[in-house]
PALUMVEX-208675 format. One line per 10 residues: number of its first residue (from 1); for each residue x, y, z of C-alpha. Coordinates in nm, 2 decimals. Each point is the difference from the previous one (the first is absolute). Layout:
BEGIN
NUM> X/Y/Z  ...
% end
This chain:
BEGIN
1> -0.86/-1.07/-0.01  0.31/-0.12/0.16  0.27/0.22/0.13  0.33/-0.14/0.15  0.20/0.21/0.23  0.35/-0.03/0.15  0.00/-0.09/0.35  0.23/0.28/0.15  0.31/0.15/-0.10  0.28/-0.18/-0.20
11> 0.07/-0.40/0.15  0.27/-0.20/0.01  0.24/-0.24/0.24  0.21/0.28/0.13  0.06/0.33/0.03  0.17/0.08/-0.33  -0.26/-0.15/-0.19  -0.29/0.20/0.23  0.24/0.30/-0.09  0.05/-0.01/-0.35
21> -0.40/-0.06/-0.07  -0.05/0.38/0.23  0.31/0.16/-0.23  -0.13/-0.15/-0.30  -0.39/0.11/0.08  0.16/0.34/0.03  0.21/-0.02/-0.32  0.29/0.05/0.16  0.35/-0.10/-0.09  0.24/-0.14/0.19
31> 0.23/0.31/0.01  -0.31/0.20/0.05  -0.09/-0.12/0.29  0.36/-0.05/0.11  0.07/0.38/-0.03  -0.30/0.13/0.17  0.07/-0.27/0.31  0.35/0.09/0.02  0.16/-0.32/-0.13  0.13/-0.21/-0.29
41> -0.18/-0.14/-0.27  0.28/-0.32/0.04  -0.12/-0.03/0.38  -0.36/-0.01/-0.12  0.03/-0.25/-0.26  0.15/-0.19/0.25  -0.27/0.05/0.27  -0.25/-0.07/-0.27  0.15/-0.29/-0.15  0.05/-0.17/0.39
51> 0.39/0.06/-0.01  -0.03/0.31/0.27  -0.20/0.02/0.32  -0.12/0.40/0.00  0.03/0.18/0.34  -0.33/0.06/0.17  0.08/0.39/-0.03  0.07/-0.05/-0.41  -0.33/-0.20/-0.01  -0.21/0.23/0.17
61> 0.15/0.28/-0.24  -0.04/-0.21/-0.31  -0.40/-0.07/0.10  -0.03/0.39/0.09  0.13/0.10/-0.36  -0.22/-0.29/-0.19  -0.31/0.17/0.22  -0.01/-0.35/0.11  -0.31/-0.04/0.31  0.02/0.02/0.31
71> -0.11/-0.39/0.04  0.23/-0.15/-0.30  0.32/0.18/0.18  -0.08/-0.16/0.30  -0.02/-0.35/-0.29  0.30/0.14/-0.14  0.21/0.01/0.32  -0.14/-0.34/0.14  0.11/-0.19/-0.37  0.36/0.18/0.06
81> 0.02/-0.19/0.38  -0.09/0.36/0.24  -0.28/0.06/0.16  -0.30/0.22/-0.11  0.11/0.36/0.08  -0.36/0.16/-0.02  -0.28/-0.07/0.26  -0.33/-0.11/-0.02  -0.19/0.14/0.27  -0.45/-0.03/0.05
91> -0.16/0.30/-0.01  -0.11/-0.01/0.30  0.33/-0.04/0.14  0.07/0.26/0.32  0.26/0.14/-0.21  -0.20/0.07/-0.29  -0.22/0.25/0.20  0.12/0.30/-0.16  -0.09/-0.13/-0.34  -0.34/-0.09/0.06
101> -0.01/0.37/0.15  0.11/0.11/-0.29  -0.19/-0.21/-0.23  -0.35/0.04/0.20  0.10/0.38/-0.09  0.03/-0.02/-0.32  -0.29/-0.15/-0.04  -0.23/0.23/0.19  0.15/0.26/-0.21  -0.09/-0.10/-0.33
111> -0.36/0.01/0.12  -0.29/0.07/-0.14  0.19/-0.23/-0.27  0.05/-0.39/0.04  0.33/-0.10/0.08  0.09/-0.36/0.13  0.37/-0.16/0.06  0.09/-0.34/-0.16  0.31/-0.23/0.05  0.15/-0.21/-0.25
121> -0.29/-0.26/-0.03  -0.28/0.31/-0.02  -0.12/-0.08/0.35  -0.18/0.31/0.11  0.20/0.08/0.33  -0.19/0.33/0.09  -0.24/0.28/-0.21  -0.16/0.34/0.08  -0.36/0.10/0.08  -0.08/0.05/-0.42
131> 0.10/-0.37/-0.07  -0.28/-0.15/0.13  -0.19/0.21/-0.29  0.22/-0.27/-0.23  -0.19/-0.27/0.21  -0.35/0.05/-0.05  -0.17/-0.34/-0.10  0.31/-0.19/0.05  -0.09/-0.33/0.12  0.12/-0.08/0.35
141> 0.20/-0.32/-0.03  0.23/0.22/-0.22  0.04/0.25/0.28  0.09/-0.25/0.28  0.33/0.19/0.11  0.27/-0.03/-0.11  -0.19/0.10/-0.33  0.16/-0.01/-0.35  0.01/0.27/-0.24  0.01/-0.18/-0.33
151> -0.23/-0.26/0.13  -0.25/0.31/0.15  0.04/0.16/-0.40  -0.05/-0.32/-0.22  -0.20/-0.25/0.15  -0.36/-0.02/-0.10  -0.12/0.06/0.34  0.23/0.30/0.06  0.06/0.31/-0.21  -0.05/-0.18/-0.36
161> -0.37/0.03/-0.10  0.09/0.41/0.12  0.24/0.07/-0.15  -0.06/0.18/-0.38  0.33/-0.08/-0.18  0.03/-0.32/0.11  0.18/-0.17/-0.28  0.30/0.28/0.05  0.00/0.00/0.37  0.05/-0.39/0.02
171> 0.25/0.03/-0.23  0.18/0.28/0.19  0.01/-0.20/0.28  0.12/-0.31/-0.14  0.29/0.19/-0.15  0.12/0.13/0.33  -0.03/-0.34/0.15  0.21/-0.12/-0.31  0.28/0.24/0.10  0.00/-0.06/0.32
181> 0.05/-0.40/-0.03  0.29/0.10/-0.26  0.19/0.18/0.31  -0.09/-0.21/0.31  -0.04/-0.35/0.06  -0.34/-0.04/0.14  -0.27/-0.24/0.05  -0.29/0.16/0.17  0.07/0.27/-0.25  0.01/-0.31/-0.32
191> -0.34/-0.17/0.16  -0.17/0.33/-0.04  0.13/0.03/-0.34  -0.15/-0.34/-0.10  -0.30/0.04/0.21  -0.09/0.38/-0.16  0.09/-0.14/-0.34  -0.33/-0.19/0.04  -0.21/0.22/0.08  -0.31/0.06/-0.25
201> -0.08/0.32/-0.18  -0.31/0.14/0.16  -0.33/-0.01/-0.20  -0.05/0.26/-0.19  0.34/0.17/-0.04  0.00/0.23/-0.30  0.35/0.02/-0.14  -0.11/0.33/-0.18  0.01/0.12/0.42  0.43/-0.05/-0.03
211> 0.04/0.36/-0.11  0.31/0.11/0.21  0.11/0.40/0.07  0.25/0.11/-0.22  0.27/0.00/0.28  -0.09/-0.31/0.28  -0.24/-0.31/0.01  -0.26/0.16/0.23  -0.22/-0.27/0.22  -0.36/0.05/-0.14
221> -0.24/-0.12/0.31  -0.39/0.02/0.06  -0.13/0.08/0.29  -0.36/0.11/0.13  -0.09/0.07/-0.36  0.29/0.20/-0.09  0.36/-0.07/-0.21  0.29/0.12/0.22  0.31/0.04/-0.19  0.34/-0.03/0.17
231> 0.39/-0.02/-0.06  0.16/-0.22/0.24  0.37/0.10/0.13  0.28/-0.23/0.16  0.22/0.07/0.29  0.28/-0.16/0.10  0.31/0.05/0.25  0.29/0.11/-0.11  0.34/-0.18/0.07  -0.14/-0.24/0.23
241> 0.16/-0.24/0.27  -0.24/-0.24/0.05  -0.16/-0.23/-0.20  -0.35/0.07/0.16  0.07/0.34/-0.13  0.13/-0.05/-0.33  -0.33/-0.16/-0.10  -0.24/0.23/0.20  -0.20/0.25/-0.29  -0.25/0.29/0.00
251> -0.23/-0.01/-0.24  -0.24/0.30/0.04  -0.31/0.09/-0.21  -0.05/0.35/-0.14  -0.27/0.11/-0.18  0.04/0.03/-0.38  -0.31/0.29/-0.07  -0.14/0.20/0.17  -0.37/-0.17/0.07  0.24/-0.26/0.22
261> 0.15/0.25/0.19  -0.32/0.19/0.06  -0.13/-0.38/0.13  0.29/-0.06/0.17  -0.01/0.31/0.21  -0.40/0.01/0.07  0.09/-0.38/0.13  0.22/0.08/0.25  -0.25/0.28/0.21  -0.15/-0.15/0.31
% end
C-alpha cells in the first residue's frame, strides 16, 4: 500500500500564496477572513496576489483566525520579510522550569494510570511510574532515550506482537501522523511516517480482535497473561507562545473496564 502525504501546511513562493492555501484549507473566503481580521477583502486579494505587503500585526491576526500553528506563523512571518515572533526554547531551558514542574505533576497525578508527554515527532520527553507497565518486553535498542512513541507501539520488537487490535491501532496511528504532516512541515516527523509505514503485521494478528467500544478505540494490550483494555487521552496547551509548547501533548491511559482498573491499582502497591 502506498500513501502520499502533503509535506506541511499550504506552499508557495511568497506569503500570499502560503496564505491563500491556510484560508482555502479552512474554506474561507476572502471577505470572510477579511471581516473577522478586521480588514478588506481588496487589501487581501492584494496581499495574496503579491500586490500588498501585510503588517506583521495583520499577519499574525490572519494566522490566529486560520488556527494556523504556531511553527507555520513563525514560516508565515519569515515569507512576508519579519522575523519569527514565537520562540523555540529546549525543554530543559532554565526558563522552562515551571513547566517541567508542572508537567512532572501532572504526570504523577494521573498515577496508577500511564501517562507519558510527546512533542511533535512522538519523542517520549518524560512518563509516570505506570508507563513502564507499557514497557514490559520492549526490546532495549528501542528504549535508548530519547525513546519514540510510535516506534515503541509498531515496531516488531516493541509493542506490536502485544498488542490485540493491532490492525486498528496501526492504523490509528498512522492517521494522526497523517494529520500532523498536513499542518506542519516536518522531517523527523515524515521519516517516521515512511519508516512506521513499513513495519510488518505481527504473526498471528486476528482481525476478528479489531472490535472497538461503542464510543473510543480502546488500546487492547497483553501483559503477564492478562488483556488490559485502555482509552488513551490527549493534552495539549492552550494558546501557546512557544513553539516547544505548541507541539508538547499528554497522552494518558485510562482503563476502559473495570478488570484494568482493578490491575492497574493492585500494580501500583509497594
Amino acid at each position: 500500500m502506498t500513501i502520499t502525504v502533503g509535506m506541511g501546511g499550504p506552499t508557495g513562493t511568497g506569503v500570499g500564496p502560503l496564505l491563500r492555501g491556510w484560508r482555502e484549507r479552512r474554506h474561507l473566503s476572502q471577505l470572510e477572513l477579511a471581516l473577522r481580521a478586521d480588514s478588506s477583502a481588496r487589501h487581501l486579494s492584494f496581499v495574496e496576489n503579491g500586490r500588498s505587503r501585510p503588517s506583521r500585526e495583520l499577519l499574525l491576526r490572519l494566522a490566529g483566525h486560520l488556527d494556523v500553528p504556531v511553527r507555520e506563523r513563525n514560516a508565515l512571518l519569515l515569507a512576508a520579510g519579519y522575523a519569527p515572533y514565537y520562540a523555540e526554547t529546549p525543554l530543559g531551558d532554565p526558563s522552562m522550569d515551571a513547566l517541567r514542574e508542572g508537567i512532572e505533576r501532572l504526570l504523577a497525578a494521573h498515577d496508577p494510570y500511564p501517562a507519558v508527554v510527546v512533542d511533535g515527532s512522538f519523542r517520549v520527553l518524560a512518563a509516570n511510574r505506570a508507563s513502564a507497565l507499557l514497557l514490559d518486553g520492549v526490546a532495549p535498542h528501542l528504549l535508548e532515550p530519547p525513546f519514540n512513541a510510535v516506534r515503541l507501539a509498531l515496531h516488531p520488537d516493541g509493542l506490536a506482537p502485544r498488542i490485540v487490535n493491532h490492525r486498528q491501532w496501526r492504523r490509528h496511528l498512522l492517521e494522526r501522523m497523517e494529520r500532523q504532516l498536513e499542518l506542519v512541515r516536518s522531517e523527523p516527523l515524515r521519516r517516521l511516517y515512511e519508516e512506521a509505514l513499513g513495519y510488518p503485521e505481527p504473526p498471528g494478528d486476528d482481525p476478528a480482535q479489531d472490535a472497538g467500544s461503542p464510543f473510543a478505540l480502546p488500546l487492547r494490550l497483553r501483559h503477564d497473561g492478562r488483556v488490559l483494555s485502555f482509552l488513551s487521552t490527549i493534552a495539549t496547551f492552550n494558546t501557546p507562545l512557544d513553539v516547544t509548547v505548541s507541539e508538547l501533548a499528554m497522552e494518558t491511559f485510562l482503563p476502559a473496564d473495570e478488570p484494568t482498573a482493578a490491575y492497574l491499582r493492585s500494580a501500583s502497591q509497594p
